[in-house]
Every structure is written in structure tokens, then in C-alpha cells.
NUMI-959694 format. One record per residue (C-alpha): residue in one letter; z, y, x. Coordinates in steps of 0.25 Angstrom, whole numbers, plus 2048, in hexadecimal, padded with zeros to 3 digits. Layout:
N
+------+-----+-----+-----+
! rest !  pz !  py !  px !
+------+-----+-----+-----+
!    A !   Z !   Y !   X !
...
+------+-----+-----+-----+
***
This chain:
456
+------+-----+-----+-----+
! rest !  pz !  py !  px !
+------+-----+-----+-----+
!    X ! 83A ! 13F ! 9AB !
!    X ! 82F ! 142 ! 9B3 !
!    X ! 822 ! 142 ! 9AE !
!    X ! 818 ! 136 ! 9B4 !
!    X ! 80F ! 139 ! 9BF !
!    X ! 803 ! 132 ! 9B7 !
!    X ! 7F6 ! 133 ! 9C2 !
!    X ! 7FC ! 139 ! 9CC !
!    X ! 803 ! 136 ! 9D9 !
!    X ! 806 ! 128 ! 9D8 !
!    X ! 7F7 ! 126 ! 9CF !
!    X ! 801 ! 11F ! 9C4 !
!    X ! 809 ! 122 ! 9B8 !
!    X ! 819 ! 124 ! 9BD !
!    X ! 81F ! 124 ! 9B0 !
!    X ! 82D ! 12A ! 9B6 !
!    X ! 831 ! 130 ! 9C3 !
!    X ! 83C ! 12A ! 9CA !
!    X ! 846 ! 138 ! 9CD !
!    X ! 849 ! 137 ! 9DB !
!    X ! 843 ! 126 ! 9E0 !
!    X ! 849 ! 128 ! 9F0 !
!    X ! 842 ! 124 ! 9FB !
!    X ! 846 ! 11A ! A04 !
!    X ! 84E ! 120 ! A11 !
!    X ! 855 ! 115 ! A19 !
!    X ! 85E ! 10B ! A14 !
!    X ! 863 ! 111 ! A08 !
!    X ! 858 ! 11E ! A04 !
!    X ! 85C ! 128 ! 9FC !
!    X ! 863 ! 131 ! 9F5 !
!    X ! 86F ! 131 ! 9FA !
!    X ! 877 ! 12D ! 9F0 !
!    X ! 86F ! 120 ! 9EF !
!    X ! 876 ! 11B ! 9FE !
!    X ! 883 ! 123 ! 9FB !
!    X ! 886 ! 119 ! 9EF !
!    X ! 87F ! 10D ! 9F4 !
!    X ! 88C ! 110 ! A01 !
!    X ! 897 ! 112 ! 9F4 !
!    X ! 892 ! 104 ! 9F0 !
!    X ! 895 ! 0FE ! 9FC !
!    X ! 8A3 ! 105 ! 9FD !
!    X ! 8A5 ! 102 ! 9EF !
!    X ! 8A2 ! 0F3 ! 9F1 !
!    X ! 8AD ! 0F2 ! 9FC !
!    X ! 8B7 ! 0F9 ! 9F3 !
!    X ! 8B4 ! 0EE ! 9EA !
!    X ! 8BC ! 0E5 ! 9F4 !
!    X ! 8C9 ! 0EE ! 9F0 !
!    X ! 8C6 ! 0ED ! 9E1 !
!    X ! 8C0 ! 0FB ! 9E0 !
!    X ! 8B2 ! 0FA ! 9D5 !
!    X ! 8B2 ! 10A ! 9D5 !
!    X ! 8A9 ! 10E ! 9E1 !
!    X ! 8A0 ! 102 ! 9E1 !
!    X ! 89C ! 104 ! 9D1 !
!    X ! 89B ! 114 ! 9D4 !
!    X ! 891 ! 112 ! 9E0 !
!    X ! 889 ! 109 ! 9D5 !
!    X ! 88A ! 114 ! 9CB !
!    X ! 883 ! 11D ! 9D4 !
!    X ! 878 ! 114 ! 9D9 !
!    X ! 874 ! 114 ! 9CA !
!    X ! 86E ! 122 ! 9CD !
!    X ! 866 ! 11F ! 9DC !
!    X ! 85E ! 115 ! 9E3 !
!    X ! 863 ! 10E ! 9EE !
!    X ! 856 ! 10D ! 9F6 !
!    X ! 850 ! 0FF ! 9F4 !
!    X ! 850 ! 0F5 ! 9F4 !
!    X ! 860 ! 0F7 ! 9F6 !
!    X ! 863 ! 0F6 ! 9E9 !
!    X ! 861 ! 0E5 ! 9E9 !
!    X ! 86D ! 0E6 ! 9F4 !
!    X ! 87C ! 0EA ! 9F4 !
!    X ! 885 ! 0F2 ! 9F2 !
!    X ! 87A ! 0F9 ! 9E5 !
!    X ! 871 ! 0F1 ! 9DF !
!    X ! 867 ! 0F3 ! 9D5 !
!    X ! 86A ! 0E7 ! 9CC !
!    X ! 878 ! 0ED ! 9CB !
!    X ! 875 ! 0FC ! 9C9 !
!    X ! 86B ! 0F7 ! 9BD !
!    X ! 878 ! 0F0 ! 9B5 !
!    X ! 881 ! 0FF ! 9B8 !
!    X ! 875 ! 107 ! 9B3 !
!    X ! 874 ! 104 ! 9A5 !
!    X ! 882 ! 103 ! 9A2 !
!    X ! 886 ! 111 ! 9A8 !
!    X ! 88E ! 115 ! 99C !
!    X ! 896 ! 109 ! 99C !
!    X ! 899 ! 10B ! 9AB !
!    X ! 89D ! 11A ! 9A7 !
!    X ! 8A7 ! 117 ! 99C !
!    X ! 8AC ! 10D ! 9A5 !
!    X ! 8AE ! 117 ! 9B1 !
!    X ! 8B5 ! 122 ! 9A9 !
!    X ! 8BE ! 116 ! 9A5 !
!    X ! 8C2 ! 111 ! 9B3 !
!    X ! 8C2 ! 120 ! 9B5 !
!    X ! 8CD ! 123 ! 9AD !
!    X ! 8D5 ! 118 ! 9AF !
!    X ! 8D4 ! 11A ! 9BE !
!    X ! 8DC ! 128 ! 9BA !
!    X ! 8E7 ! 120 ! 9B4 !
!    X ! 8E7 ! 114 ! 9BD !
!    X ! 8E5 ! 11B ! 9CA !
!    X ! 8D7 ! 115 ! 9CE !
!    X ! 8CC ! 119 ! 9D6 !
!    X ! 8C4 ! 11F ! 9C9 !
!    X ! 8BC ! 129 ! 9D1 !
!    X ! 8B1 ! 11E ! 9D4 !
!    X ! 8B0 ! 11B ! 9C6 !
!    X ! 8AE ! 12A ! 9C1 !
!    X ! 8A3 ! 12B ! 9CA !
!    X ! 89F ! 11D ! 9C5 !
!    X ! 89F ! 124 ! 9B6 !
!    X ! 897 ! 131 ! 9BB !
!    X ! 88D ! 129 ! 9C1 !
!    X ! 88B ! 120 ! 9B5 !
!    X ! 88B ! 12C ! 9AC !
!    X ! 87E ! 130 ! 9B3 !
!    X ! 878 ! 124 ! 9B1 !
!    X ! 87C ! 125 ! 9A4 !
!    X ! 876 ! 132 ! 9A4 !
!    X ! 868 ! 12D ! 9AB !
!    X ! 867 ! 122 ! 9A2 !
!    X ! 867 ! 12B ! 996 !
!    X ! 857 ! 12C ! 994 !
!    X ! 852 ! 11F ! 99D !
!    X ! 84D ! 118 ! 993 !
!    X ! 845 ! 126 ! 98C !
!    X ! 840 ! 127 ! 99B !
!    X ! 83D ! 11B ! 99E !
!    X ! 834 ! 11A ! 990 !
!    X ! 82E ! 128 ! 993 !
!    X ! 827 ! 123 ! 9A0 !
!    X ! 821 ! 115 ! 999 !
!    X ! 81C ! 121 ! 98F !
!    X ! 814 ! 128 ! 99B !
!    X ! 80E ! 11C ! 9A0 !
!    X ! 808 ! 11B ! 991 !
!    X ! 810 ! 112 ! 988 !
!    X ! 816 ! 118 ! 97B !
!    X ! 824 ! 11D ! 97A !
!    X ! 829 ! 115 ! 970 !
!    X ! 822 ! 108 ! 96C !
!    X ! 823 ! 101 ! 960 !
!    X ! 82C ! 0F4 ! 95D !
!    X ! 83A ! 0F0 ! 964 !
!    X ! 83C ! 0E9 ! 970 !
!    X ! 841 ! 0DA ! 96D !
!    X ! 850 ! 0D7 ! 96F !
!    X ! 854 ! 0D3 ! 97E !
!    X ! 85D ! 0C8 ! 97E !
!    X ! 86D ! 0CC ! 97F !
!    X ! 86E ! 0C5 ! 98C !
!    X ! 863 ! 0CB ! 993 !
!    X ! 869 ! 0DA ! 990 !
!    X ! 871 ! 0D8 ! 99B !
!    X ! 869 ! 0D2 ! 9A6 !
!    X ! 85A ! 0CF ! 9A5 !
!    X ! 85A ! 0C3 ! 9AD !
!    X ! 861 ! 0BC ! 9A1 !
!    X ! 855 ! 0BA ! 99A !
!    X ! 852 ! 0AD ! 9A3 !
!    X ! 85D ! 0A8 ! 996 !
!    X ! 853 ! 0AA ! 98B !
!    X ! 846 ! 0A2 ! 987 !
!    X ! 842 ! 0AA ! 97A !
!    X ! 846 ! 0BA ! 977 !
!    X ! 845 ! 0C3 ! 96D !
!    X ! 836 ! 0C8 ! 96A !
!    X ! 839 ! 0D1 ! 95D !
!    X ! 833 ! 0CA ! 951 !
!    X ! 830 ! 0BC ! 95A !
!    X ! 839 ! 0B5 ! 965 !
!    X ! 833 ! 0B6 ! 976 !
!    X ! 833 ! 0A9 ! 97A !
!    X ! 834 ! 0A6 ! 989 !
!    X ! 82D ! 09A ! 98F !
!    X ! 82F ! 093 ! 99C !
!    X ! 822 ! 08E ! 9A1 !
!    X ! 81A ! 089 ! 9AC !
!    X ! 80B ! 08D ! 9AF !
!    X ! 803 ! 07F ! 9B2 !
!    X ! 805 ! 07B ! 9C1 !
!    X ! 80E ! 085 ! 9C3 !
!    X ! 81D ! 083 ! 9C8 !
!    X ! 820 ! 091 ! 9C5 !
!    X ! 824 ! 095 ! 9B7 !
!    X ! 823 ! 09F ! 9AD !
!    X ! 829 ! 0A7 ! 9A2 !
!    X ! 81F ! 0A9 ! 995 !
!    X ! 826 ! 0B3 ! 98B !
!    X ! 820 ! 0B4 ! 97D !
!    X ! 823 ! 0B6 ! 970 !
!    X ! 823 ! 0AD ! 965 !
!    X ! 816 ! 0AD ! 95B !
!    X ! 80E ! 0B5 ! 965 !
!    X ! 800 ! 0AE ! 966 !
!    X ! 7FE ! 0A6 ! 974 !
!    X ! 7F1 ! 0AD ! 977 !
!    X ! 7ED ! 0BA ! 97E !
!    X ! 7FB ! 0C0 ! 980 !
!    X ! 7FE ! 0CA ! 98B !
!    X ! 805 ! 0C4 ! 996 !
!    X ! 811 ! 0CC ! 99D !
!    X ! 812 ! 0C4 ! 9AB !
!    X ! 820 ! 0C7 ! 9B2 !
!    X ! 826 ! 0C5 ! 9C2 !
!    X ! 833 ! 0C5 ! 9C1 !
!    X ! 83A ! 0CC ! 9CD !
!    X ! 847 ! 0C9 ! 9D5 !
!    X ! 844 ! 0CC ! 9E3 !
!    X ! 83A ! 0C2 ! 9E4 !
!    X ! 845 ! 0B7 ! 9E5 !
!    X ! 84E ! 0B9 ! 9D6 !
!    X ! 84B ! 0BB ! 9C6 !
!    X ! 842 ! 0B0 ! 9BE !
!    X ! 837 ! 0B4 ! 9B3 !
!    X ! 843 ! 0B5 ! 9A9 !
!    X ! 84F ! 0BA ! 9B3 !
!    X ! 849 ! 0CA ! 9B2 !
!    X ! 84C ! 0D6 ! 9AC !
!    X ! 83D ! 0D5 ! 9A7 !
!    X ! 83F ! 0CA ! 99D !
!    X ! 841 ! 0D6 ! 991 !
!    X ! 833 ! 0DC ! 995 !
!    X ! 82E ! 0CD ! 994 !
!    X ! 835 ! 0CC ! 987 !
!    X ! 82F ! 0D9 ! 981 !
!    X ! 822 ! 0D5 ! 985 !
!    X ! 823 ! 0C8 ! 97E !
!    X ! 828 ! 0CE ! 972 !
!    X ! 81A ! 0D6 ! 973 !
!    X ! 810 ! 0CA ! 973 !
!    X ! 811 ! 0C9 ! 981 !
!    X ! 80F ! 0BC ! 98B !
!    X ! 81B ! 0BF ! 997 !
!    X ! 819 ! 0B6 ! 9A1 !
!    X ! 825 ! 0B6 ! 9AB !
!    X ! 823 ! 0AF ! 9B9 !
!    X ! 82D ! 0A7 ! 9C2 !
!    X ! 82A ! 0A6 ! 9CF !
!    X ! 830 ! 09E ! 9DD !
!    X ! 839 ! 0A8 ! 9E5 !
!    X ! 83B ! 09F ! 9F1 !
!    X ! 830 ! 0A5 ! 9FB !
!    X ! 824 ! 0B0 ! 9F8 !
!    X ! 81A ! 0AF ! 9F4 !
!    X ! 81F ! 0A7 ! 9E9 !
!    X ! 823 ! 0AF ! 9E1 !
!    X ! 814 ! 0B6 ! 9E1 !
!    X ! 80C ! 0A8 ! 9E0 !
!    X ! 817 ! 0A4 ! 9D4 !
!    X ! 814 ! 0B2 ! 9CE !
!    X ! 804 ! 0B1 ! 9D0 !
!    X ! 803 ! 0A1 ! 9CC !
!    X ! 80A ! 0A7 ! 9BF !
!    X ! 7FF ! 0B2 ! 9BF !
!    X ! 7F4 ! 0A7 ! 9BF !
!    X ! 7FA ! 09F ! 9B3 !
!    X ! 7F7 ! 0AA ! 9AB !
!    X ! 7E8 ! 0A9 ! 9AD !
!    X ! 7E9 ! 09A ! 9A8 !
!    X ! 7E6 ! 094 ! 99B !
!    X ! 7F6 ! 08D ! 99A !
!    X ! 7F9 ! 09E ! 99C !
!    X ! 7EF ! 0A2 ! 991 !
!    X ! 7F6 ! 098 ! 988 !
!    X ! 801 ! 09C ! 989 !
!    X ! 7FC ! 0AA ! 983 !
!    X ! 7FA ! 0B2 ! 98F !
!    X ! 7EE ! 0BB ! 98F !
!    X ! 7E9 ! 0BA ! 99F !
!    X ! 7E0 ! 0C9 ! 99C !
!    X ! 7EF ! 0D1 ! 997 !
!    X ! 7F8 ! 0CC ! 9A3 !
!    X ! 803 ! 0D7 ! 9A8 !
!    X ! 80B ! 0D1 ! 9B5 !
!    X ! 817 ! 0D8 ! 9B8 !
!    X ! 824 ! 0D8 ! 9C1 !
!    X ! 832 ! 0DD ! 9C4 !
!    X ! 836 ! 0DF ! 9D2 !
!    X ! 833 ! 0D3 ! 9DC !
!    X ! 82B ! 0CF ! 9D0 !
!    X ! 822 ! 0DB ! 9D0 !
!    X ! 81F ! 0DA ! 9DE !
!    X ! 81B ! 0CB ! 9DC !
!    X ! 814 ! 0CF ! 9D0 !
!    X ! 80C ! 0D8 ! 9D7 !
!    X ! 807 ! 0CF ! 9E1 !
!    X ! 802 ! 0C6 ! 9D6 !
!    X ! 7FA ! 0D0 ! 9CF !
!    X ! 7F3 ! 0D1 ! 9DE !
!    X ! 7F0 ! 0C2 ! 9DE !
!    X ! 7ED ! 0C5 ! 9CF !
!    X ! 7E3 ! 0CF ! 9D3 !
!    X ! 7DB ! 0C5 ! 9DC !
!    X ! 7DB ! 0B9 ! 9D2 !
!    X ! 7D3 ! 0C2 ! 9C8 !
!    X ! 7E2 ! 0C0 ! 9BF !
!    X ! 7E0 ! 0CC ! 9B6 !
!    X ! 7ED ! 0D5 ! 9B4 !
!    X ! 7EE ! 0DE ! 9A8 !
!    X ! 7F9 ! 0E7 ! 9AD !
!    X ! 808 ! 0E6 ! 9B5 !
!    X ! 815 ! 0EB ! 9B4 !
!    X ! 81F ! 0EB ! 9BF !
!    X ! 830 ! 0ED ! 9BF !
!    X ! 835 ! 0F4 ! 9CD !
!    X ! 82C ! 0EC ! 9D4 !
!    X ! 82E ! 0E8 ! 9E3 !
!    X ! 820 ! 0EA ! 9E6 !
!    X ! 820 ! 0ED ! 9F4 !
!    X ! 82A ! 0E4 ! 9FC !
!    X ! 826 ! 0E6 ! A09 !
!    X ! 82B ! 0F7 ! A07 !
!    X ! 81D ! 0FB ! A0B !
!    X ! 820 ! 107 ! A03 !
!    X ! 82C ! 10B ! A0A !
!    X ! 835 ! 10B ! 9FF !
!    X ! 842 ! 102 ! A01 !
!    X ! 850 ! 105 ! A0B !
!    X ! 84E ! 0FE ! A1A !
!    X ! 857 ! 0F8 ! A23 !
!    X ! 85F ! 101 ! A29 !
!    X ! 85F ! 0F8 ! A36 !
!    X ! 85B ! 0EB ! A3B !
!    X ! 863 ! 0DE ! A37 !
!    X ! 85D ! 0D1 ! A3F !
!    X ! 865 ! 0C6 ! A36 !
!    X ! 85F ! 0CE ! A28 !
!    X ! 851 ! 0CE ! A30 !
!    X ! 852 ! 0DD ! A2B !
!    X ! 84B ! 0E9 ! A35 !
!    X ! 84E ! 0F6 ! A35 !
!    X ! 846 ! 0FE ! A2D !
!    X ! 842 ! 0F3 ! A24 !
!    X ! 841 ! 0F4 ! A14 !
!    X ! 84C ! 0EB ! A10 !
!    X ! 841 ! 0E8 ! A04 !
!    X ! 838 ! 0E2 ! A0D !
!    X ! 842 ! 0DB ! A15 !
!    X ! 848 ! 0D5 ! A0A !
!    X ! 83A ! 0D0 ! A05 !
!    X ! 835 ! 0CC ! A12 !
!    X ! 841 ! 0C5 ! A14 !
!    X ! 845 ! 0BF ! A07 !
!    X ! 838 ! 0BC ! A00 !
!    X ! 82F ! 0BC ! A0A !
!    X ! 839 ! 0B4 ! A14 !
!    X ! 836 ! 0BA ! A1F !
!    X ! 827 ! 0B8 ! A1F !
!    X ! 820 ! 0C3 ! A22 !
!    X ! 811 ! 0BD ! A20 !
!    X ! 815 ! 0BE ! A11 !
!    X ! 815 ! 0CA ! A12 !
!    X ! 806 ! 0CC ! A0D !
!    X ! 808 ! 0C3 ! A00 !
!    X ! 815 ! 0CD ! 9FC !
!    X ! 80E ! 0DA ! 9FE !
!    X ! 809 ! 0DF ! 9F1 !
!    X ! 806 ! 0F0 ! 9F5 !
!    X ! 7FF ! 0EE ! A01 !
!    X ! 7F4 ! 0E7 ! 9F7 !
!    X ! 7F2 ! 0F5 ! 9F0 !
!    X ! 7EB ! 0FE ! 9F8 !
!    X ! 7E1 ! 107 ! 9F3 !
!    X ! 7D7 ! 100 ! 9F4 !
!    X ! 7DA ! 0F1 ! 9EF !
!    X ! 7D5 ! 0EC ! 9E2 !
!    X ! 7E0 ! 0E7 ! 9DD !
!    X ! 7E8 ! 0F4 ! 9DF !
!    X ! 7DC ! 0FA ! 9D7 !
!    X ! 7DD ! 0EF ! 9CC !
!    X ! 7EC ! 0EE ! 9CC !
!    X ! 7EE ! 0EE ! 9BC !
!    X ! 7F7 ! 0F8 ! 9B4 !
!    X ! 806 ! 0F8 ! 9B9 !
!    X ! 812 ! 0FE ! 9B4 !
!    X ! 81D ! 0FD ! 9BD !
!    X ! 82B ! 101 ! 9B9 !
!    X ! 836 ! 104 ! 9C5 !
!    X ! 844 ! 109 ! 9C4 !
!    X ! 847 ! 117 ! 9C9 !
!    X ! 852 ! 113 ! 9D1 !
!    X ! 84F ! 105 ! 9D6 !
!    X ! 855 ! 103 ! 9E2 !
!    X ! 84F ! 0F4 ! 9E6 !
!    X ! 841 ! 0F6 ! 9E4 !
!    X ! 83C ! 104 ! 9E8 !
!    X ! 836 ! 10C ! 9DE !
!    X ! 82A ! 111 ! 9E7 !
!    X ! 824 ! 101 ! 9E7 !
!    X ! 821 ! 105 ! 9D8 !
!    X ! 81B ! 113 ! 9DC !
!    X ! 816 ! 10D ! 9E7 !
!    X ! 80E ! 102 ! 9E1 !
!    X ! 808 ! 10A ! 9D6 !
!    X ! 804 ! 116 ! 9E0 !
!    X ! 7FB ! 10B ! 9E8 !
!    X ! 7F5 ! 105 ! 9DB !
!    X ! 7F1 ! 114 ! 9D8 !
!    X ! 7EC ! 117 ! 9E4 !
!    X ! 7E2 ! 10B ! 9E4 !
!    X ! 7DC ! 10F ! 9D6 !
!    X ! 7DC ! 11E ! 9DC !
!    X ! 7D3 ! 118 ! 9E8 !
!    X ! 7CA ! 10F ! 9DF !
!    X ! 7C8 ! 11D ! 9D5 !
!    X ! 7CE ! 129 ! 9DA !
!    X ! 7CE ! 12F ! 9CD !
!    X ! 7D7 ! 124 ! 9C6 !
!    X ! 7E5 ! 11F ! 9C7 !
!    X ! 7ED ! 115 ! 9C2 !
!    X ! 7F4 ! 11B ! 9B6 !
!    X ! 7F4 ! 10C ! 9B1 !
!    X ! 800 ! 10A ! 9B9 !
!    X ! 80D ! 112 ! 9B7 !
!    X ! 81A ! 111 ! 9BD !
!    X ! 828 ! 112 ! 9B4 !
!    X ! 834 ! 117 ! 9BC !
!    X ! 841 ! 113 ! 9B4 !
!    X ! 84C ! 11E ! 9B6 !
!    X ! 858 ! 11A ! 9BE !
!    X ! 854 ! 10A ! 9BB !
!    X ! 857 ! 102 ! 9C7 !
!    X ! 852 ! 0F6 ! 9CD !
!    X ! 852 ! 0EB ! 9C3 !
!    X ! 856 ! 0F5 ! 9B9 !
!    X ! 851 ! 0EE ! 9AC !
!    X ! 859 ! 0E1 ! 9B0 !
!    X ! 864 ! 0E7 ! 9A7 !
!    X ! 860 ! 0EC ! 998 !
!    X ! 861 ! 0FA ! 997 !
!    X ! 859 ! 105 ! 990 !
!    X ! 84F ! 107 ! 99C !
!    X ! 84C ! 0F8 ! 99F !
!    X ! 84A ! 0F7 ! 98E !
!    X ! 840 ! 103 ! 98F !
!    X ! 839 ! 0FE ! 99A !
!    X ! 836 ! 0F1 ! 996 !
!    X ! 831 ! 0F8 ! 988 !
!    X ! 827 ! 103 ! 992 !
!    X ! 821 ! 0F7 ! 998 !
!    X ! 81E ! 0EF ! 98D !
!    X ! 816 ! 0FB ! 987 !
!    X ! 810 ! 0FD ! 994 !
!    X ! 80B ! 0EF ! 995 !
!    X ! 807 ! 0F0 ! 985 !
!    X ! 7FE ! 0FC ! 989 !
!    X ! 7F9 ! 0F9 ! 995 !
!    X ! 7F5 ! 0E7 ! 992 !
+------+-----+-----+-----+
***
């Protein structure tokens, strides 16, 4: 693995180097291979219609080792929340394929699909090898120990196999006491929230883990994300997590949802519940990080103190300022789509904004963080973790957004930097890439809770 670039370009600690993160060129970027399987799809989904599975499941197989330039990793024929169920069961696919393979010799079918199929999952195998080594090496340059005392509690079964099925539980393993999960809501609120704490821990002066959760600003819930098992280590730990719903109909709802559950944690009902409103980490995955994000803005100008923040593949910068997604290849009048347009913006503008541009300024989370804003300058310790290869949320708004918060502390004291914050790329992990349990998603979860031990 690369070794971190700790003060030097980007100004903060980038634990891991992604091996070749392709830059957006039209509709469908680079490298090649990326559009070339991203076609197969679409000729292996009509041979689907003859009853043939071999091309279409061989183009997946080869998009597990590229990044379909985002955000068309959410959209057919290849999408990320598919590739992430291939990924961590490449040997069973292999096995598989070499079956089909031999008794497409005997039977007469097309087996040459699925013997690519089998060299592609191979590979993966291959790659997966030493993820999760990797993965706990680059929490080790950001500072945390390599091996940390005590074992992570028990997941339940059920949620092994998607995240989302921890909206079925109220209390959870949390080692030598049970996690329970409580349904409340704040005091003249109509928004609720999920409070996660273990059993015979005192009420008073615990450290609160405040969670968004993401789903494209309009899908998932406080217990319908991957993220519940870093909310349940947490508990386990002494921990208050506090996991926010919020209204999806119309922005900026989901922001003032988010923000009003902010504010409850400054109140005395919030205090009695445990939470220690000086030792607050707010944190977000995806649409949620980008929500999260504004809060910690409106946060700022409250006087709400925040101690530190960690974000997952967050979508921080919505309206493609940086230049990172695929465009419209041409204009479509009934989709409202121009050519030339980031089909992330448009599906914002579009779809969460609906089509009103003047709320444009309450979405825009970058454009707050030049050089010389406060905030920017104040902005409290931020681990961010992205997958290598994620194709619906570009790794460059991680970089990006880490770089300008860099570059304010450089312009309020040209001799420091922010080595506070640091940046973990996860090698070959996708979009959503920890929705499934897998070593890497385990080892994740396990480096940011010791970096949020460290650092609150």
C-alpha cells in the first residue's frame, strides 16, 4: 500500500491511495474497460430474454474490478448495490463457475461466459486476500493502535445479510450487557429518534454518537442502514448513539429535521437521557453525510459545540462543483436533462430540490468553505471513509472537501495543517460497500470506533 501523504498536498492524512481513481471523460470515463463491461451488461440483460444468465453475470464479474463513473453506479444495467453482494462471495461465484463450466463441456452449453465469469472472480479472490490487513494498516497511520483490546459484540444473524435488517431488533448484543434500542420523541418535536445504550451504564455525561442516515435524500430510516453495527459497537462501549429520522417529501426537510434533532441535544430532557452536550460526534453516510454537513454549518452559528465527525462516501457536493460525476451525453426536454449537465446535479435539482433552483443556496455545503470562512477554520476533526471504487458518489468530494478545510487552516497559519483529519480509502469497496458483512466493512467499523475513542 502506499504510504500516507501526512502534510503534504492535500494538507491531511490520506491513509490509502486509491491505485488508478479515473477521472471523469463524458458519459461513461475511464478506463476502458469500465464502458466496455458496462455495454456486456446491456447485451447480457437482452440475452436474458432467450434464457441465457452467462454474459450478463460475467459483465458483473468484471465490474467488480472498475469504477463506472458516477454517479452510474445507482442506474442499470451495473449497479453498486449489486456488485457489493458479488464482491464478498467471489469464491462461491468461482466454485460455481467452474461447475457450470464443466457441465457446459458435457451438455453442450455456452460455458465460455462462465469461465471468464470464474477468472474474474479468482481475481477478486485474489484482491480480497489482504483487504482487511490493508484497511487496518491505514486506521494505524491515522494514529489508532493496530490491535485494540476486547471483541467486538455479536451482530445479529439476520443483519449479516443486509444492514437494513436491524429496523427488526429493539435490544442487541453489547458483550457482558444487552444494547437496547429506544424509540423516542424530543419535546415538541414530530420527528423522532433512535437512542442506543447499554444496559447498567450511568445516564449522565456519556458521549453521544449522532448519526444521518443516508438513502438519496428520500430512502433508509435511523435503523434501516448499514451503520447500525458501528452504532451498536459504540453502545457496547459506554457510548449515547443517537440515530435521527427525518421527512423526505421536500428539502429542506430533511436538513431542519436533522438540525431540530441537533438542538435537542443541548436540552436538559437530552442531558437526562445521558448525553454529554461538550463530547458530541455527528456523522453521516452518503445523502446523510451531505445533510450532516449542513447541520454542522447551522451548528457552527448556534454556538452548538462539536467534538469531532466522521463521514461514509459522503455526497458532499451535489451540485458537481468539483467536476467529478458523468454528463448528459445530449439534451432530453421531457427528462429536463441539458447536455453537458452532471447527472448528479440534475437528479438533485430535479428529485430533491423539485425543480427549484432558489434552494440551491440552503443545499450547497463547499461553497461555505473557502479559505477564509470561520467555520472552515473551526471545522472539528473529520475522518472520512470512501470506497476505492465507488461508482455513485465520486471519490474526489472526499478529497475535495478535506483539501478546502486544509486550505482554510493553511490561510489562517501558513505553517499548520489539519493532520486532525484524515481520509481512509477502502481497496475495491464500493458504494454502500459495508451494507453486506464482510471482513472489510468489520474492520472499518472496529478503525473508526478507536478513532472516535482517540480523538473525543
Amino acid at each position: 500500500m502506499t504510504e500516507p501523504l501526512v502534510n503534504g498536498d492535500y494538507g491531511y492524512r490520506q491513509a490509502s491511495v486509491p491505485a488508478a481513481v479515473p477521472r471523469k471523460i463524458g458519459f461513461l470515463g475511464e478506463p476502458y474497460l469500465a464502458a466496455a463491461s458496462w455495454c456486456l451488461a446491456w447485451y447480457g440483460i437482452v440475452r436474458l430474454w432467450y434464457g441465457q444468465l452467462g454474459p450478463y453475470v460475467f459483465a458483473v464479474s468484471l465490474a467488480m474490478h472498475v469504477r463506472i463513473c458516477p454517479p452510474m453506479g445507482q442506474v442499470p444495467p451495473i449497479m453498486d448495490p449489486m456488485v457489493i453482494f458479488i464482491w464478498p462471495w467471489c469464491l462461491g461465484m468461482c466454485l460455481l463457475s467452474c461447475a457450470i463450466v464443466g457441465m457446459g463441456f458435457i451438455y453442450g452449453w455456452e460455458w465460455w461466459w462462465w469461465m471468464g465469469t470464474a477468472f474474474a472472480c479468482m481475481l477478486a479472490l485474489m484482491r480480497r486476500r489482504d483487504v482487511e490487513t490493508k484497511v487496518k494498516d491505514a486506521f494505524a497511520r491515522l494514529g489508532r493502535p493496530r490491535d485494540l483490546p476486547g471483541v467486538l459484540p455479536r451482530r445479529p444473524l439476520l443483519t449479516t445479510l443486509h444492514g437494513y435488517t436491524y429496523v427488526c431488533f429493539r435490544e442487541v448484543c453489547g458483550g457482558d450487557a444487552p444494547v437496547c434500542i429506544e424509540r423516542f420523541t424530543p419535546s415538541g418535536s414530530a420527528i423522532h429518534v433512535d437512542i442506543w445504550r447499554k444496559n447498567g451504564v450511568a445516564r449522565e455525561k456519556l458521549p453521544v454518537f449522532f448519526f444521518a442516515h443516508g438513502g438519496g435524500w428520500k430512502g433508509g430510516g435511523a435503523r434501516m442502514n448499514p451503520h447500525c453495527a458501528l452504532m451498536q459497537i459504540l453502545a457496547s462501549r459506554g457510548w449515547m448513539v443517537v440515530s435521527a429520522e427525518y421527512r423526505m417529501r421536500r428539502w429542506p426537510q430533511q436538513l431542519d429535521d436533522v438540525v431540530a434533532a441537533l438542538r435537542w441535544l443541548q436540552s436538559d430532557e437530552a442531558a437526562e437521557h445521558g448525553a454529554d452536550r461538550d463530547r458530541i460526534t455527528v456523522s453521516g453516510a452518503s445523502a446523510g453525510g451531505h445533510i450532516i454537513s449542513l447541520a454542522m454549518l447551522k451548528a457552527h452559528t448556534e454556538g452548538i459545540k462539536i467534538s469531532s465527525m466522521v463521514l461514509f462516501y459522503p455526497a458532499l457536493d451535489p451540485g458537481d462543483l468539483s467536476v467529478s460525476t458523468a454528463r448528459w451525453p445530449l439534451s432530453i426536454p421531457f427528462l429536463r436533462a441539458q447536455r453537458d449537465q452532471s447527472m448528479l446535479h440534475w437528479f438533485f435539482e430535479l428529485v430533491v430540490l423539485g425543480s427549484d433552483q432558489t434552494l440551491w443556496p440552503s443545499a450547497t455545503v463547499l461553497t461555505e468553505l473557502h479559505p477564509d470562512s470561520p467555520v472552515a477554520r473551526e471545522w472539528p476533526p473529520t475522518l472520512v471513509i470512501h470506497g476505492e471504487l465507488d461508482s455513485v458518489v465520486p471519490v474526489e468530494h472526499s478529497q475535495n472537501f478535506l483539501s478546502m478545510l486544509a486550505a482554510a487552516q493553511r490561510q489562517a497559519d501558513s505553517q499548520l495543517v489539519r493532520t486532525c483529519d484524515g481520509l481512509v480509502l477502502v481497496p475495491g469497496a464500493r458504494h454502500t460497500f459495508d451494507i453486506v458483512s464482510c471482513k472489510e466493512a468489520a474492520a472499518t467499523f472496529e478503525g473508526a470506533a478507536a478513532w472516535l475513542q482517540m480523538t473525543v
